[in-house]
C-alpha positions as CSV (number, residue, x, y, z in Angstrom):
1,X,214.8,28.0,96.1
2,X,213.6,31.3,95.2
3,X,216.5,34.2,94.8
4,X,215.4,36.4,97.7
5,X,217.1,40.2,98.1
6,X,219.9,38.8,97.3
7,X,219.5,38.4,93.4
8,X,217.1,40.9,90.7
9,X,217.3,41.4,87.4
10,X,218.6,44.6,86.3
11,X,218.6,45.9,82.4
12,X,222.0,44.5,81.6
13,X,221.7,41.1,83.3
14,X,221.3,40.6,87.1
15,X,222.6,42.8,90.8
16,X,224.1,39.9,93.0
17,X,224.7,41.3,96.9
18,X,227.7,39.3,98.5
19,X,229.3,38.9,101.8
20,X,232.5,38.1,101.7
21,X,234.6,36.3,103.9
22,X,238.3,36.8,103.1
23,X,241.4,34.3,104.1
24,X,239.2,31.6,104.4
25,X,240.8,28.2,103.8
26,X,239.1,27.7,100.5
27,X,237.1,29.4,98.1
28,X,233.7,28.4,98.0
29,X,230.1,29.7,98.0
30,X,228.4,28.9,101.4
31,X,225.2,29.8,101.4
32,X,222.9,32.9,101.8
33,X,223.2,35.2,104.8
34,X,221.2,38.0,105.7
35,X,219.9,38.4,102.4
36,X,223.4,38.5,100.8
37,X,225.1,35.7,98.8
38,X,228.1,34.2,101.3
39,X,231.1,33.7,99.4
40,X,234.4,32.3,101.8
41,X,237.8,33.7,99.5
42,X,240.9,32.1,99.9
43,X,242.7,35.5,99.1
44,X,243.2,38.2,101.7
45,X,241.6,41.3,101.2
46,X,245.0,43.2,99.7
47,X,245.8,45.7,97.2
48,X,242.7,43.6,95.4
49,X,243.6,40.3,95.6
50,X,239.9,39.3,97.2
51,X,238.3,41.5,94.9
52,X,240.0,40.3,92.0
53,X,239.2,36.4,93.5
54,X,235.7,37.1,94.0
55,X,235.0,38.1,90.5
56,X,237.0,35.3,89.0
57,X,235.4,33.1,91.2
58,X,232.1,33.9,89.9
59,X,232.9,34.7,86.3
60,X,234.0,30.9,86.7
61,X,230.8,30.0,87.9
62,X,228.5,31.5,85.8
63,X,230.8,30.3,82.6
64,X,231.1,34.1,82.0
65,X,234.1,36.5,81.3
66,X,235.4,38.8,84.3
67,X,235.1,41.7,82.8
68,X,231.4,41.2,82.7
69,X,231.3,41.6,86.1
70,X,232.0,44.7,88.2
71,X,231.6,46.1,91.5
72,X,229.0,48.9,92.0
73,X,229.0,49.2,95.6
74,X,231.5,47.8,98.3
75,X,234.8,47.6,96.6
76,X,236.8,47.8,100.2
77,X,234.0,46.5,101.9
78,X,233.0,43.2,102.9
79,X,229.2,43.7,101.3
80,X,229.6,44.1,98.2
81,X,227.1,44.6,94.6
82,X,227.8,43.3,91.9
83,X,226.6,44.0,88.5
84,X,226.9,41.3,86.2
85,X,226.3,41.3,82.6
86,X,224.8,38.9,79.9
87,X,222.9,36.5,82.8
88,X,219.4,36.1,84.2
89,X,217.9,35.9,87.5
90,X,217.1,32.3,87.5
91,X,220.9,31.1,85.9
92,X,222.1,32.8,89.0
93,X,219.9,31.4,91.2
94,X,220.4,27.6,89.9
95,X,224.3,28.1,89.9
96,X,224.3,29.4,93.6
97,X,222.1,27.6,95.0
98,X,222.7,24.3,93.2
99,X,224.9,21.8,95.7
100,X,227.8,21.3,94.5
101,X,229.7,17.8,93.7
């Protein structure tokens, strides 16, 4: 699959867009949506919580620290851009896009 608008490489590592989805039933990644990674949160979007989820949720992912990851654009938003530090384009695109098991 080839990353799209939703993925580029920047200097530092790679500019992920996200939709989010907040108070979903589980957090997962679902997909790619209007040129914007889907990502369904768990946490409601309250003093952070989703914020803070969403970044945890793909620092897990991408076997990466948090605080390599921060939000340029969208912070009380549901679109959000990320900046994330120390990865490439095609890591990102292998861990979300790769089906999970």
């Amino acid at each position: 699959m080839t990353s799209g608008e939703w993925v580029r490489a920047t200097p530092d590592g790679v500019c992920l867009l996200v939709k989010v989805i907040p108070r979903a039933g589980v957090t997962t990644f679902a997909g790619i949506r209007d040129g914007r990674l889907l990502v369904r949160l768990a946490a409601a979007p309250v003093d952070d919580a989703a914020n803070d989820a969403l970044m945890a949720f793909v620092a897990k992912s991408l076997k990466i620290p948090a605080r390599n990851i921060t939000i340029e654009r969208g912070a009380r938003s549901r679109s959000k851009q990320l900046a994330i530090d120390g990865v490439s384009v095609d890591y990102a695109v292998e861990v979300f896009t790769s089906p999970r098991r």
